[in-house]
C-alpha positions as CSV (number, residue, x, y, z in Angstrom):
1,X,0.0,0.0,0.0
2,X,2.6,2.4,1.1
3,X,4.6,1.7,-2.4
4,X,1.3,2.4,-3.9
5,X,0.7,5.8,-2.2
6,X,4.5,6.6,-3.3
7,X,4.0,6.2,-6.8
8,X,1.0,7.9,-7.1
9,X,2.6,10.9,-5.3
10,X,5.5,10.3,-8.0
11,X,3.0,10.0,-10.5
12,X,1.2,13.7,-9.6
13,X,4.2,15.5,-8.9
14,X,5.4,14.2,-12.4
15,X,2.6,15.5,-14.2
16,X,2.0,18.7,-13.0
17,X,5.6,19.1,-13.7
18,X,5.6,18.2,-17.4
19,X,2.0,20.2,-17.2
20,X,4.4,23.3,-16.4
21,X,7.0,23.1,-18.7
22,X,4.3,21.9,-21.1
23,X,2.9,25.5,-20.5
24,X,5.9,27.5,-20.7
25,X,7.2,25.9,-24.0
26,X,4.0,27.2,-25.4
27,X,3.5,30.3,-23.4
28,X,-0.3,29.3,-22.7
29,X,-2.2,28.0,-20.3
30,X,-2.6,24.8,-20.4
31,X,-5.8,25.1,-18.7
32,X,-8.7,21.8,-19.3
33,X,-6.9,21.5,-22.8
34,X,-4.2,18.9,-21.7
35,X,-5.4,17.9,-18.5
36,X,-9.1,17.5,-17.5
37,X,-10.7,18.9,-14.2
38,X,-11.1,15.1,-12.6
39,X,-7.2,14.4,-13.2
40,X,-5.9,17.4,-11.6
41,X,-8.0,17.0,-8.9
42,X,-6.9,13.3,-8.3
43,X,-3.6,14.6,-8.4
44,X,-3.4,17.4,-5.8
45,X,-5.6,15.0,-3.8
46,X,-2.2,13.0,-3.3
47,X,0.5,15.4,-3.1
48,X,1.3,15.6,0.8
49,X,0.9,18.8,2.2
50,X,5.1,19.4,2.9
51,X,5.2,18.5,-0.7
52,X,2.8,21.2,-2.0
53,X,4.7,23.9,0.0
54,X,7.6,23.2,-2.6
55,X,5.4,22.2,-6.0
56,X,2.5,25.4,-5.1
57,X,4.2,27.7,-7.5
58,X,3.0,24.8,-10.2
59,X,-0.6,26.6,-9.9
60,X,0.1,29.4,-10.9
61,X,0.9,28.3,-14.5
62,X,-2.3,26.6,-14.7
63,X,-6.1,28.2,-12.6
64,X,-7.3,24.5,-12.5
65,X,-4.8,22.7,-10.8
66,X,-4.5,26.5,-8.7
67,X,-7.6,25.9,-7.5
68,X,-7.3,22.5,-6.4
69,X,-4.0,23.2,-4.8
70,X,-5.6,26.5,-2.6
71,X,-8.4,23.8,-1.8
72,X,-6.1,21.7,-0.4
73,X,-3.8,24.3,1.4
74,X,-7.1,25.8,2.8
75,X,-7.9,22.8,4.7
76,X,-5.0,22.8,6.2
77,X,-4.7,26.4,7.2
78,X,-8.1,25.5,8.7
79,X,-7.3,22.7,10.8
80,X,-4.4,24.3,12.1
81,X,-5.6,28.0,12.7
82,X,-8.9,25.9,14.9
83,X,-6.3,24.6,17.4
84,X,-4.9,28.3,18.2
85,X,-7.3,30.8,20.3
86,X,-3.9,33.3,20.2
87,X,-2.0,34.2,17.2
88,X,1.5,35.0,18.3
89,X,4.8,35.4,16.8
90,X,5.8,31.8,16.5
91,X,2.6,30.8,14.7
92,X,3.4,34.2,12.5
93,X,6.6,33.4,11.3
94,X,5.5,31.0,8.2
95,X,3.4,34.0,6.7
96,X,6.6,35.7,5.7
97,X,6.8,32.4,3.6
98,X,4.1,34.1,1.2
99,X,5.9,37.0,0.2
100,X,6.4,35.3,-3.2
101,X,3.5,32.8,-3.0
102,X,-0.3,33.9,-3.9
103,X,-1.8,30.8,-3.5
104,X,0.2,29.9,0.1
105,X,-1.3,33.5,1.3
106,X,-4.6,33.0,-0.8
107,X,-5.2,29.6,1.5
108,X,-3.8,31.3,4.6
109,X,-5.8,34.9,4.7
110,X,-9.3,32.6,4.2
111,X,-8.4,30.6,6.7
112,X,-7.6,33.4,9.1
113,X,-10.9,35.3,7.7
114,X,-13.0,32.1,8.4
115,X,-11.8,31.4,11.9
116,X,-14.1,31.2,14.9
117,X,-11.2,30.1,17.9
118,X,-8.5,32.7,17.6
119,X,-9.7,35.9,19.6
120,X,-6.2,37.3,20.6
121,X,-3.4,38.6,18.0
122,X,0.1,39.3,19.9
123,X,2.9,40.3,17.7
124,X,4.8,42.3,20.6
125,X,8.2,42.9,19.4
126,X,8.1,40.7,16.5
127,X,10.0,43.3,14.1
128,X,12.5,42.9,16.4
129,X,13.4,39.3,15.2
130,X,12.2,39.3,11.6
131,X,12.4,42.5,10.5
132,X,9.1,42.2,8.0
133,X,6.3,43.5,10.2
134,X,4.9,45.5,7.5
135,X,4.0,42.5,5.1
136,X,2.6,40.9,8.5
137,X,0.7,43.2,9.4
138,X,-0.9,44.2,6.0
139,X,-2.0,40.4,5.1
140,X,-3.5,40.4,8.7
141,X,-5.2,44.1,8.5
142,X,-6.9,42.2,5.5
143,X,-8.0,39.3,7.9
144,X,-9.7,41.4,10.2
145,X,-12.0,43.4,7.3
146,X,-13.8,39.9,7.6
147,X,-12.9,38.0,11.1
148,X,-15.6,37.6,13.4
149,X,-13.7,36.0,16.6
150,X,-10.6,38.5,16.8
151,X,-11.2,40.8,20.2
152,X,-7.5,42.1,21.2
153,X,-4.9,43.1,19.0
154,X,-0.7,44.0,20.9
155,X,1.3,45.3,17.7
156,X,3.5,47.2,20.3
157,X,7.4,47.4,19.5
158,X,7.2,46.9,15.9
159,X,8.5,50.3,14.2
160,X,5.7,49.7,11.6
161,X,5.4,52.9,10.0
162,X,2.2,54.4,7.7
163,X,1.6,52.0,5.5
164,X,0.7,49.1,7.7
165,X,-1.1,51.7,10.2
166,X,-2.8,53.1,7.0
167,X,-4.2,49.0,5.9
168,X,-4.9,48.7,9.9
169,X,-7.2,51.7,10.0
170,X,-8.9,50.5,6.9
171,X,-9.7,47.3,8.6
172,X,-11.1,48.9,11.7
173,X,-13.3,51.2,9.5
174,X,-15.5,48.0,8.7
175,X,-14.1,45.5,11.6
176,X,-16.7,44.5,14.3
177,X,-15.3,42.9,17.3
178,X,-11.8,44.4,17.9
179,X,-12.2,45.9,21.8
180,X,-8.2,46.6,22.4
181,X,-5.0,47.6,20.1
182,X,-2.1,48.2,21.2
183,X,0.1,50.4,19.1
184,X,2.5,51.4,21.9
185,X,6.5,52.1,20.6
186,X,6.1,52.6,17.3
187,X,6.6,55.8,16.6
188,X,4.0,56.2,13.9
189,X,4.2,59.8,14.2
190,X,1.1,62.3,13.0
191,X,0.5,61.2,9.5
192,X,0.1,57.5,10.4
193,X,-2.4,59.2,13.7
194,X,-4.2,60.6,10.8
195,X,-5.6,57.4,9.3
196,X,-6.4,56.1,12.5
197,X,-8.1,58.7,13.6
198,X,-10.7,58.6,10.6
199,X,-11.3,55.1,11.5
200,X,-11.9,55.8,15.0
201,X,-14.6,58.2,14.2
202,X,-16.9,55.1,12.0
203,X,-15.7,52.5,14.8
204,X,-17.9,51.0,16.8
205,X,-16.2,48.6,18.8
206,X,-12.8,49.7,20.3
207,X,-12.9,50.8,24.2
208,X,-8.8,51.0,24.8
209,X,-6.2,51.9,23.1
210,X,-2.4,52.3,23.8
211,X,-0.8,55.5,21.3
212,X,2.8,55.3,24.3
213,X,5.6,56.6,22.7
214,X,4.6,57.2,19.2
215,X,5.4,60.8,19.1
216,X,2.3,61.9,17.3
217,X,3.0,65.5,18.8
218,X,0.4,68.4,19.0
219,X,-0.3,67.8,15.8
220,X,-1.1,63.8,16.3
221,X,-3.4,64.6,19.2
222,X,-5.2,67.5,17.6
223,X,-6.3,65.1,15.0
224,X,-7.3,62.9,17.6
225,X,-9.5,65.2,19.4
226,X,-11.5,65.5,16.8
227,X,-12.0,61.6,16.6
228,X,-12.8,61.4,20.3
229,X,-15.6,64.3,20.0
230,X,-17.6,62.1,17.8
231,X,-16.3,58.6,19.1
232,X,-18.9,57.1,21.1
233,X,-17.5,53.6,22.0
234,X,-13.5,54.0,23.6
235,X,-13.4,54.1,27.7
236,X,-9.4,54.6,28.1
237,X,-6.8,55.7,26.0
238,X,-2.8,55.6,26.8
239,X,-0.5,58.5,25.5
240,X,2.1,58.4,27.6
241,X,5.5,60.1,26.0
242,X,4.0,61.9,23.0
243,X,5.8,65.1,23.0
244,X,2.5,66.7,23.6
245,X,2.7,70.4,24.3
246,X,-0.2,73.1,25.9
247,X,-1.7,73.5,22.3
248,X,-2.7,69.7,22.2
249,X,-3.7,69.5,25.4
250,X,-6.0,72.5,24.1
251,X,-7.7,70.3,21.6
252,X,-8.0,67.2,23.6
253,X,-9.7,69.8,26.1
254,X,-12.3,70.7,23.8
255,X,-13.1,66.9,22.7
256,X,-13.3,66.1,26.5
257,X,-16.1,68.6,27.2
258,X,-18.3,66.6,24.3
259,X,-17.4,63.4,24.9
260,X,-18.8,60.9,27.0
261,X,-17.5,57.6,27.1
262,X,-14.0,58.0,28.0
263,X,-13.2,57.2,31.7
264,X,-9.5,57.4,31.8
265,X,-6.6,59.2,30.1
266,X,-2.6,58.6,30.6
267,X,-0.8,61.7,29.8
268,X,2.6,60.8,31.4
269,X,5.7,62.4,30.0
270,X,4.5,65.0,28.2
271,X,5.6,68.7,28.0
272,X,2.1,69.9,29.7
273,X,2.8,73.1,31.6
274,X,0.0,75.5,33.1
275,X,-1.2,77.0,30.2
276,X,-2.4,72.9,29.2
277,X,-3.3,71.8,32.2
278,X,-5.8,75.1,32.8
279,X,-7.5,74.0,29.6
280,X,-7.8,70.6,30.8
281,X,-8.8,71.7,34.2
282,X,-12.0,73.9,32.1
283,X,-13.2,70.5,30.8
284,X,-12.8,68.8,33.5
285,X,-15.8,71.0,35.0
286,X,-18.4,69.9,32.5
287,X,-17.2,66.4,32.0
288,X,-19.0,63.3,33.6
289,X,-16.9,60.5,33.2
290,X,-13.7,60.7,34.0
291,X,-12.6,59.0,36.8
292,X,-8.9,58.3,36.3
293,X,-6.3,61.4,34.4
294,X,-2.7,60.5,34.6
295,X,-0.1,63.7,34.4
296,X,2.9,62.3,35.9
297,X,6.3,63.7,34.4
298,X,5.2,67.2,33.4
299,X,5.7,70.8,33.9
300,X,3.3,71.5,36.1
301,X,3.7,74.2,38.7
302,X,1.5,75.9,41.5
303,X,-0.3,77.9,38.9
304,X,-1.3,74.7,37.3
305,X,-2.2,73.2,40.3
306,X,-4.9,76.2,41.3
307,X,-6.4,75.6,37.9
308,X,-7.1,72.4,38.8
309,X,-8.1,72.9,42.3
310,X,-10.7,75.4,41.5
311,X,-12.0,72.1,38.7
312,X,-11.9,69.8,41.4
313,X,-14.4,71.7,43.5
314,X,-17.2,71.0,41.0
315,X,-16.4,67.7,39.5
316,X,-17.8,64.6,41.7
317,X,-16.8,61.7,38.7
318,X,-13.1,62.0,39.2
319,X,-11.6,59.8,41.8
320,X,-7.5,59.1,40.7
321,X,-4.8,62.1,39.7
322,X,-1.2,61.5,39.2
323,X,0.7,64.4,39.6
324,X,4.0,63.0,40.2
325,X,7.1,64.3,39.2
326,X,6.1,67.6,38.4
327,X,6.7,71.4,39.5
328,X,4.1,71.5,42.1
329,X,5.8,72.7,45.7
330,X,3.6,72.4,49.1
331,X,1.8,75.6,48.4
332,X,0.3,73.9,44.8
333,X,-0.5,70.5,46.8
334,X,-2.5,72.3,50.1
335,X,-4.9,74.3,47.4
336,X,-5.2,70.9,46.0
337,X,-6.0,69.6,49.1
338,X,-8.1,72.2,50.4
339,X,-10.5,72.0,47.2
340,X,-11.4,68.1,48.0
341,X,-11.4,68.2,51.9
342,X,-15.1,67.0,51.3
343,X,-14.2,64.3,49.0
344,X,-13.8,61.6,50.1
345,X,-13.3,59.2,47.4
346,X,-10.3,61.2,45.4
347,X,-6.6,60.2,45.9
348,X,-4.2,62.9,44.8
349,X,-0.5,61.5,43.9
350,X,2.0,64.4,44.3
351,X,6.0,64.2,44.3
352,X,7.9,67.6,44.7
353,X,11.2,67.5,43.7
354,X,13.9,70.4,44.5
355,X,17.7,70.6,44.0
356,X,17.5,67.0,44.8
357,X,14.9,65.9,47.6
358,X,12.2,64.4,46.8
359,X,9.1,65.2,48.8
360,X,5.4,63.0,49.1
361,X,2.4,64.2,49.2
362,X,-0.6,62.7,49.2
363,X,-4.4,63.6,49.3
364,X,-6.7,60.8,50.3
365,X,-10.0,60.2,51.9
366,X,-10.3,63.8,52.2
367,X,-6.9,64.4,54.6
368,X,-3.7,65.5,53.4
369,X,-0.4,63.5,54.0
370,X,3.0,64.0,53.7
């Protein structure tokens, strides 16, 4: 049986070999003129599945046995994408395999499209080891314009640049069950903010999303705003180390008075001074439903601080401030303090730094600590 089985692999191989050259001697394709349908289909039936990774280009010399072979591959793709319920960057490696081969990715992408286990893609890093992240993350932007299954998306760490941001933003234009992405160290920068931004405002789906070191700049996050006033669905969002100045802090300001799903914002290592944080302190009077603002690493002063203190005496949603790490002295933090003393569920994180001490204050429960 097994010698059998061998010569009819021998046999198939053989034929869609001669089928090939066949075609290329005559610069035609061979289509059902040599070969008919039932044939080729017998034949790709028995090519083993490491063997067609090697023979696949033979398709695309002729669409019938094409077809047969993307069956083939496509029940394979399927089998093994139902055993995953992450996509990660050991199961992504063999997709850089495609670069050259249609009917390898043709096989693959409707398999990805078609699969109901895999609800978590994590490609963290993974430009760091194979140095193709773009192609990746293009053929899987084009997976997602169909998936049904796919929830959470980590593409932090990949340096991936418009184009593959661009095909992403596309895909989330039309996608409907993406909740998280994570875009985090990839310096995109504003034009690549642009696109997703446009996508953000037709979402429907997405309630976080991490923008960390991207340096989308006032210019990123003015674009931004003007998704958020309109966004109705995303609850936190991370911009942490975006060389954001007072003027974007301006914008996001004004989307912030509008909007009313967001509950929590990251602003960490910005270059927000007084001017920014007054702005931010204006919304912050109308707003509802923020409960958690993060504006650690800053330039923050006293001035700053009153701003927000005179905020913080009519806004009851807000219960979490970070303040660390910024320019605000004892003076800032008591008028701080002072403007919650009949709060009692804010904390208030403030480190003073000056010519090297370090000092800790803390509002909580309504008291004042140091």
């Amino acid at each position: 049986m097994k010698k059998n089985s061998n010569n009819k692999i021998a046999a198939s191989i053989f034929l869609l070999a001669s089928s090939v050259v066949s075609c290329q001697m005559n610069k035609q394709d061979i289509g059902e003129k040599r070969l008919p349908n039932e044939l080729l289909c017998e034949m790709t039936q028995f090519i083993p599945i490491e063997e067609k990774y090697s023979i696949a280009k033979l398709g695309c010399a002729n669409s019938v046995t094409k077809y047969f072979l993307e069956k083939k591959l496509y029940k394979h793709y399927e089998n093994l994408f139902n055993t995953f319920d992450k996509f990660e960057k050991k199961h992504a490696r063999f997709l850089l395999t495609f670069y050259n081969n249609p009917i390898l990715r043709s096989a693959a992408v409707k398999a990805l499209k078609e699969n109901r286990t895999i609800t978590t893609i994590n490609l963290f890093g993974f430009n760091r080891v194979f140095m193709d992240a773009t192609f990746i993350l293009k053929t899987l932007a084009e997976v997602l314009k169909e998936n049904k299954t796919i929830t959470t998306i980590n593409l932090a760490e990949n340096a991936i640049g418009y184009t593959a941001v661009e095909a992403l933003a596309e895909a989330l234009k039309v996608n409907k069950t993406i909740t998280t992405i994570n875009l985090a160290e990839n310096a995109i920068g504003y034009t690549a903010v642009e696109a997703l931004a446009e996508a953000l405002k037709v979402n429907k789906t997405i309630t976080t999303i991490y923008l960390t070191g991207n340096d989308i700049g006032d210019a990123g996050i003015e674009t931004l705003a003007e998704a958020l006033k309109v966004n109705k669905t995303i609850t936190t969002i991370y911009l942490t180390g975006n060389a954001i100045g007072d003027a974007g802090i301006e914008a996001l300001a004004e989307a912030l008075k509008v909007n009313r799903t967001i509950t929590s914002i990251e602003l960490t290592g910005n270059a927000i001074g007084d001017a920014g944080v007054a702005a931010l302190a204006e919304a912050l009077k109308v707003n509802k439903t923020i409960t958690t603002i993060a504006l650690a690493y800053s330039a923050i002063r006293d001035a700053g601080a009153t701003a927000l203190a005179e905020a913080l005496k009519v806004n009851k949603t807000i219960t979490n401030i970070k303040l660390i790490y910024n320019g605000i002295t004892y003076s800032g933090a008591r008028m701080l303090a002072e403007a919650v003393r009949n709060n009692t569920a804010i904390t208030i994180e403030i480190i003073e730094y000056n010519e090297g001490n370090y000092t800790n204050y803390t509002i909580r429960g309504g008291r004042f600590y140091t």
